[in-house]
C-alpha positions, 0 to 999 in steps of 0.5 A: 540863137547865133549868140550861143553858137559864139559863146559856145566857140569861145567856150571851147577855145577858152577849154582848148586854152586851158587843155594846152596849158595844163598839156604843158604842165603835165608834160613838165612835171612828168620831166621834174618827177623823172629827174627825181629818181636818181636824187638823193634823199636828204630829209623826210622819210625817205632818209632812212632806207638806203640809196639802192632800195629808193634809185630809179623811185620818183619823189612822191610829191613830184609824182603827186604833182604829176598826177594831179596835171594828169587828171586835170588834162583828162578832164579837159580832154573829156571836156572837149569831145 
């Protein structure tokens, strides 16, 4: 019975690894996408409006990529209540 009691502590330090990580992650693609909103497009759709219609509008794969660290860390977050 001990034994499950320390697999599970290092289970949960294991997920509060993971949790503080994909935190990080989050946190930096958050940062990446804002910076993206005053850019330029040069390619891709986005080419063909103008510069006003699109400033303050973040890049959609920057925002994907900050959405997808966004889920991960509320699972992780779930994971660990």
């Amino acid at each position: 019975m001990a034994d499950v009691f320390f697999l599970k502590k290092i289970l949960i330090r294991i997920l509060s690894c993971g949790y503080l990580f994909v935190q990080a992650a989050m946190s930096a693609a958050k940062e990446g996408m804002e910076l993206t909103k005053e850019m330029d497009s040069l390619a891709g759709r986005a080419n063909y409006v103008t510069r006003e219609q699109l400033r303050g509008t973040p890049d959609p794969g920057a925002y994907a990529v900050f959405v997808a660290f966004q889920a991960a860390a509320s699972h992780f977050s779930h994971m660990l209540a």
